[in-house]
Residue, then its C-alpha position, 0 to 999 in steps of 0.5 A: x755440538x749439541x743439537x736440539x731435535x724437532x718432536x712435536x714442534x716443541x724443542x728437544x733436549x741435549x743431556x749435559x754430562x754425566x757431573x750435571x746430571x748430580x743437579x735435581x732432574x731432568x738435568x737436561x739441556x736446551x739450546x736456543x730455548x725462548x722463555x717464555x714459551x711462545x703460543x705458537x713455535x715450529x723448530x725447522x730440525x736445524x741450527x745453523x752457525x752464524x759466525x764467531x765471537x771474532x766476527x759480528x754474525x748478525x745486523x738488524x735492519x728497521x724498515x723505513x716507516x721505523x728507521x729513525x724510530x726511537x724506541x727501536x733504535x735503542x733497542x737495536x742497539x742494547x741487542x747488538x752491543x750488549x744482550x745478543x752477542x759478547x763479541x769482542x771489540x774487534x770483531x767486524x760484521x764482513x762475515x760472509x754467514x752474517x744473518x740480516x733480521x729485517x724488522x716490520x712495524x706496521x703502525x710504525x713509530x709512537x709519539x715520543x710522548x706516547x707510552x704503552x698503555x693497557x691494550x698496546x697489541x705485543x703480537x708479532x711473528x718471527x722467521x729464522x728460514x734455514x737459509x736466507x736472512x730472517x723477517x721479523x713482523x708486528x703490528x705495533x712497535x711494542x710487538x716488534x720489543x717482544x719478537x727481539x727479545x724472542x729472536x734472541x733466545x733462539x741464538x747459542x754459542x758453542x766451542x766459539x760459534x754462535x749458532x741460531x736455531x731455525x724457526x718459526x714463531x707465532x705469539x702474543x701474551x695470553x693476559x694483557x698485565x704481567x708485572x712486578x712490583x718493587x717497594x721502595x718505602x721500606x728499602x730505598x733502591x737507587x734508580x740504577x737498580x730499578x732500571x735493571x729490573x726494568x731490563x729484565x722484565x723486557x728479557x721475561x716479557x713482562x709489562x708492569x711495573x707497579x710501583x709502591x713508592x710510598x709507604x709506612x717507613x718512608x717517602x721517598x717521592x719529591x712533591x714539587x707542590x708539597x716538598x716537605x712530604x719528603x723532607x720530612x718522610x724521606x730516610x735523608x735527603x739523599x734517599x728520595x726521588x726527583x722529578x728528573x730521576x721519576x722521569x728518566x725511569x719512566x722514559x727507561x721503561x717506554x723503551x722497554x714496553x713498560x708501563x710503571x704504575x704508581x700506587x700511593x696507598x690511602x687511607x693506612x699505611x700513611x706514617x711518613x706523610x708527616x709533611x702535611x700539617x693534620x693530614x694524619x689522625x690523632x690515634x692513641x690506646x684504649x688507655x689513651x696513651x699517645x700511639x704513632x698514627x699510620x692513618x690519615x684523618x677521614x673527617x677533615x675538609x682541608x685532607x681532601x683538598x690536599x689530595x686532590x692537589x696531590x694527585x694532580x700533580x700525580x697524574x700529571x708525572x704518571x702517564x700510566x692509564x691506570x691509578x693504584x690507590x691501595x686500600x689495604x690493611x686499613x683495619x689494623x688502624x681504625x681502632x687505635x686511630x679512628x675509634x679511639x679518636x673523640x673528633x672522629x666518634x663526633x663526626x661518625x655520629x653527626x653523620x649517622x654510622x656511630x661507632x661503624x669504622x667500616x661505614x667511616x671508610x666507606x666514605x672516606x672512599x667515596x670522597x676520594x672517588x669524588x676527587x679523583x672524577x673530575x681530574x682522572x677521568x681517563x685513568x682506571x683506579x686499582x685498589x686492593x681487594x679489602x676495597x671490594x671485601x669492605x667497601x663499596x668500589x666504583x663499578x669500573x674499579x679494578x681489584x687487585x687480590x693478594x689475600x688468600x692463603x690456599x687456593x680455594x680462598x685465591x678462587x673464591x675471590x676472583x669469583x667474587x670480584x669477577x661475579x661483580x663485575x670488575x676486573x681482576x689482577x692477581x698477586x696472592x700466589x706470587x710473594x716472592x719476598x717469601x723465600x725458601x731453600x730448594x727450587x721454589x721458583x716450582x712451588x714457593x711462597x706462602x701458598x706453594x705454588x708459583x709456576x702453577x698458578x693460574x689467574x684463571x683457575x676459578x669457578x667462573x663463567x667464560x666472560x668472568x674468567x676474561x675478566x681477569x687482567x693478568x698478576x703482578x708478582x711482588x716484592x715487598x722491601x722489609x728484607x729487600x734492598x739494592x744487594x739482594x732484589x735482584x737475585x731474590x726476584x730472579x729467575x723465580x719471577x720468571x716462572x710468574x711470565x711464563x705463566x702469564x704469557x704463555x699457552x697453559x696446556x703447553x706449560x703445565x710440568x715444571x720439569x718440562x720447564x726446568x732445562x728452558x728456565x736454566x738456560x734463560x737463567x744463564x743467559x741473564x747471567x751472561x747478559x751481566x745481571x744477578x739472577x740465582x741458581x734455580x736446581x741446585x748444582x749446575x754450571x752455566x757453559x758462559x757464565x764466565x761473561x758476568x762482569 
C-alpha cells in the first residue's frame, strides 16, 4: 500500500510504476489529496484502514439543530450511496473500524425558501484524529457542503481497502464567486445535464452557476407572460425550458451550495426575441438591402414597458441576488441596425446626440437601469465591461471583464474597473471553449494561462484588489452541446477552483498540482462522470467503477 508522508504539512507523493512514469512528469501519486487545496491542511503521518468494499466503514451523523436538515440529508445521502464509497450492495456497516463523522452546523438548517447567496460563509473545520471518530464544524450549512466534500477526498481505496488519511483541515474560499457558465442558446443542454455539471461544481467547490440561457440562436426559456418568445425563438417546442424544469435546476443547485444567475443579455444578441411584436429594430446594409436584426429598438415606449414586464417575471423565478444584464458586443450592430435605421436617426436627433450610437446606448442603459430600480431593488446588476468601457454603469454595478487577450490588457481592466470603484469578476483567461492538444488545463485558452491566472494580479491598491469578487469560467456553446460539455469542462475548470479558492503562494507550480488534480480527475471518473485525461498517458487505479 502506498503511504503518503508528512513534509511541511503539505502531503507527499508515491511514485506510480515504472509504465506510469511514460505520463508528462512528475508522474506521481496522491493518495487521499483534496482538490482544491484547502488554506490551512495538517496531515498527521497516518492513514488508517476503515473497512472493505464489503463492509459500509463509514456513517455520518447530523447533530440535532440539522438532523431533519434538507440540505444535509441529501447530502448525507448522495456522499454514503453514490460519491464516498462503491460499496456493494450487500455491505453492512457492523464493521468494528467503522468511522462516525459527526456534523456541526452552528446557524443550523436554512428556510426551505432560503437560497445561498453572495456572502453565505462556506468556512468550516475538519478532524479525522488517527484514532476515534471524526468531527466536522461550520458556521452555516453551506460550510458543513464544503468540509464533506473535503472529508471525502481524504479517503482512498487500495488492494479492497478504504483507508482515510488523518488530518486536520482549516479552510475557506479565498473569493467569495468561483462559477461556470454554461449557454444554452447555441446548444440546447437538457437538464439532466446541467444537473451533472451542478454535481461537479460542488465536487471542485465552485459556487455560480451563470446561466446564459438566451441568446442569438435560440430562446429556450417558457415566459409564463410572453410565451410566444419561445414559441417562436426556441429550436422546437421540445427544446425549451418550463417553469418546473427552471425550478427544480434551481432547487438542485440549493442543495449543492449553488446559486444559478440568469443573464438575459440586452441590447444585442436579441435575434430570437422574435416573439415580442417591434421589440427588434428594422436593421438593413448601407445599400439598404433587408439584414436579420440582433438588436433591439432602443427608441420605442412599448420596449421598455415589455421589459419591465419581463424581468418581473424574471426576478420573481430567479432568487439569485445578483441580475447579469450582458451589454456585450453591442457595436457589431449599431451600424447595420441603428444608424442605418431612419426612425432611430430621428429619434438620435430629436434628443441631441445626432448620428452618436454610443450616446443611443447610453440611454438605452439608463432606461433599463430606470426600469429595473423600483422592481430589483435588492438585486445587484452584472454587465460585462463593454458597459464600463462604453457607457455609463450605475456606481454599484458589477462588471464582469472577458476582453482581453494578454495579461497586461486583463490587468489594465481590472484596474480600471476597480479605480471606479465597482467590483470585478473575471472570465477573460478562462474560455475553456478554446481547446488545445496537451495538458491545457496549465497554460490553455486564448490567453495561455488557466491555472495561473490570477484575478488579483494588477497594479492596484489593497481595497481595489478586495474589489474583486472572484471569475467565472466559461463555456460558450457554438461547439458545445450535451455529448461533449462535460469532458470539455472537466477537469480543466478544476484548475480555475483551485485557483479561485485556494492559498496562491501554496499553489503556484502546476506541476506541484499535477498528482492532486490526477487523482481528483479519477475520483470524478469514479463517481460516474466524464471528466478527460488531463497528461497524457495515465491510468486511473478504479476508473473501472464508471457506469
Amino acid at each position: 500500500m502506498l503511504i503518503p508522508l508528512l513534509m511541511l504539512g503539505v502531503l507527499s507523493l508515491q511514485t506510480f510504476s515504472q509504465e506510469f512514469l511514460t505520463a508528462p512528469p512528475p508522474g506521481l501519486r496522491t493518495d487521499g489529496g483534496i482538490w482544491p487545496l484547502p488554506q490551512e491542511i495538517q496531515y498527521l503521518n497516518h492513514s488508517r484502514s476503515i473497512g472493505t468494499r464489503r463492509s459500509r466503514p463509514i456513517q455520518i451523523i447530523l447533530d440535532e439543530n440539522v438532523n431533519d436538515c434538507d440540505i444535509l440529508k441529501f447530502t448525507k445521502k448522495t456522499y454514503l450511496r453514490k460519491w464516498l464509497l462503491p460499496f456493494e450492495d450487500e455491505a453492512s456497516s457492523n464493521d468494528s473500524t467503522t468511522l462516525f463523522l459527526t456534523v456541526s452546523v452552528k446557524d443550523g438548517c436554512p428556510k426551505s425558501n432560503d437560497f445561498p447567496q453572495q456572502g453565505m460563509d462556506e468556512k468550516y473545520s475538519l478532524s479525522v484524529p488517527k484514532e476515534g471518530n471524526a468531527t466536522l464544524e461550520a458556521k452555516e450549512v453551506w460550510g458543513a457542503l464544503r468540509g464533506l466534500e473535503t472529508f471525502s477526498q481524504l479517503v482512498f481505496l487500495e488492494d479492497e481497502t478504504y483507508y482515510i488519511q488523518s488530518a486536520n483541515i482549516h479552510d475557506f474560499p479565498r473569493f467569495s464567486v468561483r462559477g461556470i457558465l454554461i449557454d444554452t442558446s447555441r446548444h440546447y443542454l437538457p437538464a439532466q445535464t446541467i444537473r451533472r455539471q451542478i454535481d461537479l461544481m460542488a465536487q471542485n467547490k465552485m459556487n455560480v452557476l451563470h446561466w446564459h440561457i438566451v441568446d442569438i440562436e435560440s430562446f429556450p426559456y417558457i415566459s409564463k407572460r410572453f410565451p410566444d418568445l419561445s414559441g417562436k425563438g426556441a429550436f422546437t417546442s421540445r427544446h425549451v425550458y418550463d417553469s418546473k424544469t427552471v425550478q427544480n435546476i434551481i432547487h438542485y443547485a440549493r442543495l449543492r451550495g449553488i446559486r444559478v444567475m440568469i443573464e438575459i443579455d440586452t441590447p444585442g444578441h436579441t435575434g430570437s426575441w422574435k416573439g415580442q411584436p417591434g421589440f427588434l429594430a428594422d436593421c438593413s446594409s448601407p445599400t439598404g438591402e433587408k439584414v436579420a436584426s440582433n438588436i433591439l429598438d432602443p427608441t420605442k415606449k412599448d420596449n421598455y414597458k415589455f421589459l419591465a414586464e419581463f424581468f418581473t417575471e424574471i426576478l420573481e423565478v430567479f432568487p439569485e441576488k445578483f441580475l447579469h444584464l450582458g451589454g456585450d458586443e453591442v457595436e457589431y450592430w449599431t451600424e447595420a441596425c441603428w444608424r442605418q435605421n431612419p426612425e432611430i436617426r430621428r429619434f438620435m436627433k430629436l434628443h441631441g446626440f445626432p448620428d452618436n450610437v454610443t450616446a443611443l446606448e447610453d440611454y438605452y442603459f439608463s432606461k433599463l437601469q430606470q426600469l429595473l430600480a423600483p422592481i430589483a431593488s435588492e438585486r445587484r446588476q452584472v454587465f460585462w465591461q463593454e458597459v464600463f468601457d462604453v457607457n455609463v454603469p450605475e456606481p454599484n454595478s458589477i462588471i464582469h471583464i472577458w476582453k482581453g487577450s494578454t495579461r497586461t490588457e486583463r490587468a489594465e481592466s481590472l484596474a480600471k474597473v476597480t479605480a471606479a470603484g465597482h467590483q470585478a469578476i473575471l472570465s477573460s483567461c478562462w474560455y475553456l471553449n478554446y481547446i488545445h492538444y496537451g495538458d491545457d488545463w496549465k497554460s490553455g485558452g486564448i490567453n495561455g494561462d488557466y491555472y495561473y491566472c490570477d484575478p488579483q494580479d494588477f497594479n492596484g491598491t489593497d481595497a481595489q484588489k478586495a474589489l474583486v469578487l472572484g471569475g467565472i469560467a466559461t463555456m460558450w456553446g457554438e461547439m458545445v452541446d450535451s455529448t461533449n460539455i462535460e469532458a470539455r469542462l472537466w477537469p480543466r475548470a478544476s484548475a480555475v477552483a483551485e485557483r479561485l479558492w485556494s492559498n496562491p503562494l501554496a499553489t503556484k507550480n502546476a506541476d506541484e498540482a499535477w498528482p492532486r488534480l490526477h487523482e481528483h480527475r479519477c475520483r470524478m471518473v469514479a463517481r460516474g462522470f466524464r471528466a478527460q485525461p488531463i497528461n497524457g498517458p495515465s491510468f486511473c487505479h478504479n476508473e473501472w467503477l464508471l457506469p
